[in-house]
C-alpha positions as YAML, in Angstrom:
chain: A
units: angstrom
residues:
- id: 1
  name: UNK
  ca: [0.00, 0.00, 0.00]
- id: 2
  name: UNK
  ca: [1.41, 3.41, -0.83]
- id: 3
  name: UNK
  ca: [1.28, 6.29, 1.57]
- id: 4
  name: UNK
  ca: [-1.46, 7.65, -0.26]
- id: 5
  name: UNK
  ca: [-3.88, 4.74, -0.48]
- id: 6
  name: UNK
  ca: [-3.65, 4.59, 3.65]
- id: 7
  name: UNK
  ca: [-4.52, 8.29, 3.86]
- id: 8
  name: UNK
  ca: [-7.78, 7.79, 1.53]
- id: 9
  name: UNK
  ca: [-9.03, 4.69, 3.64]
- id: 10
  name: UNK
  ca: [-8.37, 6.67, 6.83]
- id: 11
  name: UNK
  ca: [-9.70, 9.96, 5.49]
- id: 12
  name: UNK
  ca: [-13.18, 7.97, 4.76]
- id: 13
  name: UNK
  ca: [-12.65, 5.81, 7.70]
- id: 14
  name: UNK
  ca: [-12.99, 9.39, 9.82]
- id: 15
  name: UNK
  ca: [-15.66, 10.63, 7.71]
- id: 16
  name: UNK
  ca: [-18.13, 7.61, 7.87]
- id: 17
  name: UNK
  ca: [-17.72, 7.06, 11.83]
- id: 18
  name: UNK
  ca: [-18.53, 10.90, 12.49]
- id: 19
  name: UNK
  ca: [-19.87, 10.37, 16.37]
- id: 20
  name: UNK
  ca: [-17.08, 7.30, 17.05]
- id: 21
  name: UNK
  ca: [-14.21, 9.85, 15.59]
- id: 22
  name: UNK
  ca: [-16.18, 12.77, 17.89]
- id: 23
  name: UNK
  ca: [-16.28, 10.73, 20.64]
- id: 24
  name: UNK
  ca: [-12.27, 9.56, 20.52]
- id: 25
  name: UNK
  ca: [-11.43, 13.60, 19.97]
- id: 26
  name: UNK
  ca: [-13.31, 14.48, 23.03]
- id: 27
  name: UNK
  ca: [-12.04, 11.88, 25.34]
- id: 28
  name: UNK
  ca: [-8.40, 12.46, 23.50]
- id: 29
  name: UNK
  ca: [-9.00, 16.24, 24.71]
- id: 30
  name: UNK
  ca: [-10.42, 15.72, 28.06]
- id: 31
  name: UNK
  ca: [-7.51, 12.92, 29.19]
- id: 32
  name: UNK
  ca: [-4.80, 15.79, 27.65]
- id: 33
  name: UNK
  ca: [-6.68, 18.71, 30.08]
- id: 34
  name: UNK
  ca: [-6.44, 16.32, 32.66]
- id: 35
  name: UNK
  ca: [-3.16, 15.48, 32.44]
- id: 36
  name: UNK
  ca: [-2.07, 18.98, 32.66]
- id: 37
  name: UNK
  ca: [-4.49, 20.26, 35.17]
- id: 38
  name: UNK
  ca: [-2.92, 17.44, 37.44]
- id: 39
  name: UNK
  ca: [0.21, 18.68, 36.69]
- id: 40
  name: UNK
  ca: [-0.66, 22.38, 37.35]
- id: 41
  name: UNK
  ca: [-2.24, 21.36, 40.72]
- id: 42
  name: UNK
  ca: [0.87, 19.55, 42.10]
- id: 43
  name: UNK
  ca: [3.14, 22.48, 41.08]
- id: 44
  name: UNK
  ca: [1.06, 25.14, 42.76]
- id: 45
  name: UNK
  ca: [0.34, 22.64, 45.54]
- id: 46
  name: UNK
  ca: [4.46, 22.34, 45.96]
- id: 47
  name: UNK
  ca: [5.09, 26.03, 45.38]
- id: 48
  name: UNK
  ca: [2.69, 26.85, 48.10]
- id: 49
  name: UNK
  ca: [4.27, 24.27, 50.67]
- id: 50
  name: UNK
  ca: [7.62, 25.80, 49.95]
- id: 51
  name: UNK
  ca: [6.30, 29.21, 50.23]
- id: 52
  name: UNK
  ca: [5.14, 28.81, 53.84]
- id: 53
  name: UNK
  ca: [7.81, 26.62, 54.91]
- id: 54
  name: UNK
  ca: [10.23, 29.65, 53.98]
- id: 55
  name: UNK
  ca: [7.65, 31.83, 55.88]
- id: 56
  name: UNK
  ca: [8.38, 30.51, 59.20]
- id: 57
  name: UNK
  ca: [11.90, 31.23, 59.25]
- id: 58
  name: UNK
  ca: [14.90, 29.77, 60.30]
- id: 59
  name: UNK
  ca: [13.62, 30.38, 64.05]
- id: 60
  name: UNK
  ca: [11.67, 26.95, 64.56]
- id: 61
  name: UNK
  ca: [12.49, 24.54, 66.55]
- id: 62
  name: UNK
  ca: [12.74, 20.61, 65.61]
...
């Protein structure tokens, strides 16, 4: 098969599955946000931590 040929039968593989090809782009979209909101939450969360550890000072006692 030539580069081509795969191309067509995936461009009217796409095309004739509309809501199964919607349906994969959506979840492919929602498990990417995910992904980086879970990302973005753990670097805050760590940044914060950090933050107020710094904030008490060198003054505590362990």
């Amino acid at each position: 098969m030539l580069i081509v040929d795969l191309f067509e039968e995936t461009y009217l593989a796409i095309f004739a599955n509309k809501a199964r090809s919607g349906l994969t782009i959506l979840g492919i979209v929602i498990g990417i946000g995910s992904v980086i909101a879970m990302i973005s939450i753990g670097q805050g969360a760590a940044g914060s931590i950090e933050s107020n550890i710094q904030a008490m000072g060198s003054n505590l006692i362990t």
